[in-house]
PLY file of the C-alpha trace (Angstrom):
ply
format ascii 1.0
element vertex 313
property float x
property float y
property float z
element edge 312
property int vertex1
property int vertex2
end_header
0.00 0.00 0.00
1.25 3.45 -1.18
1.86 5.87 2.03
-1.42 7.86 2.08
-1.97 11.08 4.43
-4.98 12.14 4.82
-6.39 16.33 5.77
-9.31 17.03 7.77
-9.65 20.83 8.29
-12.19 20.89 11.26
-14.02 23.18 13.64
-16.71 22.15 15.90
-17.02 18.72 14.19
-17.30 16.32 17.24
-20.93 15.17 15.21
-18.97 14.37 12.07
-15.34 13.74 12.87
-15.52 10.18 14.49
-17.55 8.67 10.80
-14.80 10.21 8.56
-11.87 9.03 10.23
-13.12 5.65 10.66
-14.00 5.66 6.78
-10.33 5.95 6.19
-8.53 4.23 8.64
-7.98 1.16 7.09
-6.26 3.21 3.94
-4.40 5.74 5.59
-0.83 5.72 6.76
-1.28 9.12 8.35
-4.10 11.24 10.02
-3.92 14.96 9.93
-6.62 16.86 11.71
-5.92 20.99 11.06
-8.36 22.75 13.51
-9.08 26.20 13.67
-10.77 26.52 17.05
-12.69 23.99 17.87
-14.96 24.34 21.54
-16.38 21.05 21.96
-14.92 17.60 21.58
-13.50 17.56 18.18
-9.83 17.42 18.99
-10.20 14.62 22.00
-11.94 12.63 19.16
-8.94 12.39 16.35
-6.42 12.02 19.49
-8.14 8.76 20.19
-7.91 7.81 16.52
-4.57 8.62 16.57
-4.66 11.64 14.50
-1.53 14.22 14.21
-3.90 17.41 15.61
-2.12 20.23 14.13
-3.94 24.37 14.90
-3.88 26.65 12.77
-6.02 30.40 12.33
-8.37 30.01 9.46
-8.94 32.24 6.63
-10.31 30.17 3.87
-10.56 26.91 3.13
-7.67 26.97 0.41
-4.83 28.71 2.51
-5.65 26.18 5.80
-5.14 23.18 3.12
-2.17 25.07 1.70
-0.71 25.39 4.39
-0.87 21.87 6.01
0.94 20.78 2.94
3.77 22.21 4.23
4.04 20.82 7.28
3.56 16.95 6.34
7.03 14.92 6.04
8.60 14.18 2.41
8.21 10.50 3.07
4.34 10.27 1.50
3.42 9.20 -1.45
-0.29 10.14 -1.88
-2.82 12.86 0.33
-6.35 12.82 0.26
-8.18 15.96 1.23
-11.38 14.74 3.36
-14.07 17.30 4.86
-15.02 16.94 8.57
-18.66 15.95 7.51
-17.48 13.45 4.43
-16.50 9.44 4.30
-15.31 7.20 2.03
-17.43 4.46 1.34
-16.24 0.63 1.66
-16.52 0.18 -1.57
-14.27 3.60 -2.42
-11.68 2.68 0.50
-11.24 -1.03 -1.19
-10.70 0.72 -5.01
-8.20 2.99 -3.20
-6.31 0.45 -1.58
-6.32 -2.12 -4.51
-5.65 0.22 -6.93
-3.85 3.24 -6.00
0.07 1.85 -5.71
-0.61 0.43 -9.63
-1.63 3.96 -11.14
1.56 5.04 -13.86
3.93 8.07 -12.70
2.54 10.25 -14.88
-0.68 10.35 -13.01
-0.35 12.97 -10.46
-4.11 13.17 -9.45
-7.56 11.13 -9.02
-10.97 12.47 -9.16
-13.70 10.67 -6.97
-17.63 10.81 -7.65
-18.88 12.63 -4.69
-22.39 12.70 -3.98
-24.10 14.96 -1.28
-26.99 13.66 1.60
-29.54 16.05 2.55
-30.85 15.98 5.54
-30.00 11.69 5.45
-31.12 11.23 2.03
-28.66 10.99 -0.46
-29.00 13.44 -4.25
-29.79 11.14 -7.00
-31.41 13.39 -9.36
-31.17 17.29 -10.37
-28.28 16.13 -12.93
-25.91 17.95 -9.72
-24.50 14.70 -8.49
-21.88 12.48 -8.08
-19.50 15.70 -9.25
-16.25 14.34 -9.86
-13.35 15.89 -8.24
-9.78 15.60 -7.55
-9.74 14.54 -3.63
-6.02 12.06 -4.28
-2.88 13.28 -5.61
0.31 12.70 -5.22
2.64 14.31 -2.68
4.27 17.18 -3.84
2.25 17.61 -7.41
-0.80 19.22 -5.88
-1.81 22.15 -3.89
-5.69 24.29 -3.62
-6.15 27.17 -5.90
-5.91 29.99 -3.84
-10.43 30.98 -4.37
-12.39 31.94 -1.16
-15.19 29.79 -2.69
-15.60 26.65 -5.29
-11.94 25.68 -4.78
-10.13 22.50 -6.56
-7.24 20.65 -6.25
-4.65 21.73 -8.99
-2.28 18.69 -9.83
0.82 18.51 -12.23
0.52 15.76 -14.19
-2.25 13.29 -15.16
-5.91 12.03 -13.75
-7.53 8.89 -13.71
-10.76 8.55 -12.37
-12.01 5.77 -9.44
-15.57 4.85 -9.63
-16.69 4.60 -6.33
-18.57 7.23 -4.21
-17.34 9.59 -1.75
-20.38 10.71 0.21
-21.10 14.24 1.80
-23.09 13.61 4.75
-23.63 17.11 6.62
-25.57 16.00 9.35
-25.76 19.27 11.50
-29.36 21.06 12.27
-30.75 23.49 9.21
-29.72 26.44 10.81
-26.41 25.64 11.49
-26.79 24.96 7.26
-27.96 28.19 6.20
-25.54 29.69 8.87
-22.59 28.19 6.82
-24.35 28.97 3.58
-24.76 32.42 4.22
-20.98 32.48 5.03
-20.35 30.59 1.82
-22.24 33.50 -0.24
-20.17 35.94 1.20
-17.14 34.12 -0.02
-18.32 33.77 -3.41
-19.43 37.24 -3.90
-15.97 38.07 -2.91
-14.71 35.73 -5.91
-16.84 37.56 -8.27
-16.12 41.32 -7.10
-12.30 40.84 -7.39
-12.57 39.03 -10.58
-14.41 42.31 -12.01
-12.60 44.71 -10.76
-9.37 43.23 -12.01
-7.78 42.25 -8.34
-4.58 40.22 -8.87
-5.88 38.40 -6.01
-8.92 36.94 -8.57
-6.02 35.24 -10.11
-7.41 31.46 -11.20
-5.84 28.69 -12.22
-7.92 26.02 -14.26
-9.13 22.90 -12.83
-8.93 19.62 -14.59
-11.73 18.22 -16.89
-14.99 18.41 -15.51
-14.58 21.20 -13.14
-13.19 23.54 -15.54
-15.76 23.39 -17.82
-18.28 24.27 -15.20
-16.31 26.93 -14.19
-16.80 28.20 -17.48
-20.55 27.99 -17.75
-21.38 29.41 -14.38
-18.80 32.58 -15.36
-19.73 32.62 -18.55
-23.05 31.30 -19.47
-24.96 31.47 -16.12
-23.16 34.89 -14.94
-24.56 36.80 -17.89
-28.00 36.09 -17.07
-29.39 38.42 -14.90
-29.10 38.47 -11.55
-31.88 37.21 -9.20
-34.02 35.68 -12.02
-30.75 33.29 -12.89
-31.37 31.78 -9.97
-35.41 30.96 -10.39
-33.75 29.70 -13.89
-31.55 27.28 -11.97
-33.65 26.21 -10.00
-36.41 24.98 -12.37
-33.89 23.30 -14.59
-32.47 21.53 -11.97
-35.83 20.43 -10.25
-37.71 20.31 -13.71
-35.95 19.18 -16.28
-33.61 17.47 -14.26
-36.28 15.47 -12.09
-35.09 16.95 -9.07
-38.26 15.97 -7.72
-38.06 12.59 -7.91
-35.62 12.50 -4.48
-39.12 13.59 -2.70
-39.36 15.77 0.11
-35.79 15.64 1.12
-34.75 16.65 -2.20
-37.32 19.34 -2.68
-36.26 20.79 0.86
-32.47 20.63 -1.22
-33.04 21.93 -4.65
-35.06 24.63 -2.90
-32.43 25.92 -0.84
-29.11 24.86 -2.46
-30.71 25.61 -5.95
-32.45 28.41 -5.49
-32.13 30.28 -2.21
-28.72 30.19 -1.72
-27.92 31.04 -5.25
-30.76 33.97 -5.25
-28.36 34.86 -1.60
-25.59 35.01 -3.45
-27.08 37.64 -6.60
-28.31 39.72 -3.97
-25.27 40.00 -1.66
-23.60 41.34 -4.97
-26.36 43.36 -5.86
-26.04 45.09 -1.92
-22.09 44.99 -2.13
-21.95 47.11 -5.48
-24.29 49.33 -4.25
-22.62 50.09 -0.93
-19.17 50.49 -3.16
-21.29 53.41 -5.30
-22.93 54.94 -2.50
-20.14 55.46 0.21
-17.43 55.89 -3.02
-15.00 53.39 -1.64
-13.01 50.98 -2.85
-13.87 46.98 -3.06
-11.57 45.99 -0.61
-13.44 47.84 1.67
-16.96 47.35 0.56
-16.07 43.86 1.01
-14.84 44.23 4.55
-17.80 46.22 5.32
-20.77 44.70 3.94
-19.37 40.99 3.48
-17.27 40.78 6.95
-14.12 39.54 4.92
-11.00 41.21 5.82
-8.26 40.93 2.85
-5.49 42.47 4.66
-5.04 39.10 6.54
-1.48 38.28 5.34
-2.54 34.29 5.39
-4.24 34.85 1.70
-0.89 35.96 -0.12
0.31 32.60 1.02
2.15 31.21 -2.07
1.18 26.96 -2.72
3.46 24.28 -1.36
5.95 23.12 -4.27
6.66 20.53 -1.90
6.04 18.68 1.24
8.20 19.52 4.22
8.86 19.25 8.06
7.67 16.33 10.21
3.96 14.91 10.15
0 1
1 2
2 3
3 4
4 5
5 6
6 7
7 8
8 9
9 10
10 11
11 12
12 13
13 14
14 15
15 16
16 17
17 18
18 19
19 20
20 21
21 22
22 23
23 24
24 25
25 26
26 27
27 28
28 29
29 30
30 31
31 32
32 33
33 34
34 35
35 36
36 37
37 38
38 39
39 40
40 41
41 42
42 43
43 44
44 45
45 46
46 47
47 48
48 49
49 50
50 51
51 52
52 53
53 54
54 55
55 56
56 57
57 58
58 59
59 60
60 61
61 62
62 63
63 64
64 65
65 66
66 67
67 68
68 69
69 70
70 71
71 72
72 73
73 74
74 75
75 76
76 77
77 78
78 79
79 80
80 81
81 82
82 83
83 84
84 85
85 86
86 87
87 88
88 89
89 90
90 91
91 92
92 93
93 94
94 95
95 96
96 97
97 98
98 99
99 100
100 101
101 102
102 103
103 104
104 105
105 106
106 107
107 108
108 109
109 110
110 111
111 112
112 113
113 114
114 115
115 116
116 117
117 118
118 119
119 120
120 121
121 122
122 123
123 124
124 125
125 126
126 127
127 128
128 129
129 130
130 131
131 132
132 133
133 134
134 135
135 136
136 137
137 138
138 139
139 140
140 141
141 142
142 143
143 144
144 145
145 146
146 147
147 148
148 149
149 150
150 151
151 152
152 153
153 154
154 155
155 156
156 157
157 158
158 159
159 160
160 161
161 162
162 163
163 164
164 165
165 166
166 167
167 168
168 169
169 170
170 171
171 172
172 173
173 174
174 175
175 176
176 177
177 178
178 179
179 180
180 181
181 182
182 183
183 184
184 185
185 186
186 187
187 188
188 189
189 190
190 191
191 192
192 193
193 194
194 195
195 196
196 197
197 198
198 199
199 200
200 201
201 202
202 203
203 204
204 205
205 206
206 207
207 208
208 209
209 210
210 211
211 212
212 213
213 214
214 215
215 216
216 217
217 218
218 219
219 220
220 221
221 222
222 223
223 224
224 225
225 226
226 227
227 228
228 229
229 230
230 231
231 232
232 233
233 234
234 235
235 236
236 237
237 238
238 239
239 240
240 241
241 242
242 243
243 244
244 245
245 246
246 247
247 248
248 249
249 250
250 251
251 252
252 253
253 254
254 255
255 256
256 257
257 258
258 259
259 260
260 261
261 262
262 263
263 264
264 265
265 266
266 267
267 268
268 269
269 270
270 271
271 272
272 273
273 274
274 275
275 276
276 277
277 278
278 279
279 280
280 281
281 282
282 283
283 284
284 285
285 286
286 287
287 288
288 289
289 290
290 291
291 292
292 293
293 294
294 295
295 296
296 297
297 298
298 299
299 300
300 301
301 302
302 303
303 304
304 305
305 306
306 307
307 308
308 309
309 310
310 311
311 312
């Protein structure tokens, strides 16, 4: 078996933390848990797995990943980025360890088909899911595209695809959803206003295969549409055309909210940011600050990407 670490960037995740490590302990050489925080029981639980607990101030999800990079050893072969709230299924933790070690060099990366649960009922229809993306690469030919929002894994080198699922299984109360929803919409917005006002901190770097090319249609196709009503559009393809309602109530409850309110959250907190930019005559660093509660000043987001693994985990 190739020498697999695997990331967990965690706060507050004593509901999820105990499923994903167990999901991967039979695959993983290593156990990093980065936590930003945490109040409740979430670092006792990876210390009893056995997990290297490493803390670290957060400021996006890309610069905490970035930045564990460079503190795992040089003696790895693979990582695998996990979410708190995620696991690998048996099925997906038997194609890893089968068939990992026999991919060629020139395969730096491997996307998975993740599919998302709502609210214990998994997505099987709204054409959304599995999405397949890069999760596996090897050490050293990888690192997170420095986005606040809708980041990927950026490998050097090739990417072969595994077939099994790798589930997202958020199993926290609805208002601790839209909480971290709302949160998310902030980040995006702030994604879209540097990106038109020409911030070298927009800069983007292009996923592989599938991921790209969505990219391209929601900046493209879907961000010329106009704002607000884009989102009603969305929605009805997605729970129309797509059959979204065929996942019944559970998946009504998701393509409502996921489909359409948080991406209707999202035009508006643009829509509100732009105007508060016009009005008060200030720049968008500072609109964002003040209307969005992100602060770009932090010097954690100039962070450069790992070219390589170093120091001791």
């Amino acid at each position: 078996m190739s020498q697999l670490c695997v990331i967990i960037l965690t706060k507050d995740e004593e509901r999820h933390l105990d499923r994903a490590i167990s999901s991967v302990e039979g695959i993983a050489a290593r156990i990093v848990v980065v936590d930003s925080g945490s109040t409740d029981s979430t670092l006792n639980i990876a210390r009893v797995h056995g997990a290297n607990v490493l803390m670290h101030p957060f400021v996006n999800q890309a610069s905490q990943f970035n930045w564990a990079l460079t503190q795992l050893a040089d003696d790895l072969d693979w990582i695998l980025r996990l979410d708190a709230d995620e696991v690998i299924t048996p099925e997906l933790a038997r194609e890893i360890r089968d068939h990992l070690r026999h991919l060629p060099t020139e395969v730096a990366g491997v996307e998975l088909p993740r599919r998302m649960a709502f609210m214990g009922r998994p997505i099987r229809w709204g054409g959304v899911f599995p999405t397949h993306v890069i999760r596996l690469f090897r050490a050293g030919r990888g690192h997170c595209e420095q986005r606040w929002m809708d980041e990927h894994i950026i490998v050097n080198g090739g990417v072969a695809r595994f077939q099994h699922e790798l589930l997202d299984d958020n199993r926290h109360s609805l208002s601790r959803w839209t909480g971290k929803h709302n949160r998310y919409a902030n980040r995006e917005v702030v994604d879209m206003l540097l990106r038109s006002f020409g911030n070298n901190d927009a800069r983007d770097e292009t996923p592989a295969n599938g991921a790209g090319a969505k990219r391209w249609i929601k900046e493209n196709v879907y961000g010329r549409l106009p704002g607000g009503f884009r989102a009603f559009l969305y929605f009805l393809y997605r729970y129309v055309v797509r059959l979204g309602f065929l996942d019944g109530f559970e998946g009504t409850a998701f393509h409502v909210l996921q489909g359409f309110w948080y991406r209707y959250l999202v035009d508006l907190k643009l829509i509100e940011t732009k105007r508060y930019m016009a009005e008060q005559d200030v720049p968008v660093e500072t609109a964002i600050r003040d209307v969005l509660e992100v602060d770009l000043s932090s010097p954690e987001k100039h962070q450069s990407p790992p070219s390589q693994s170093s120091s001791a985990l």
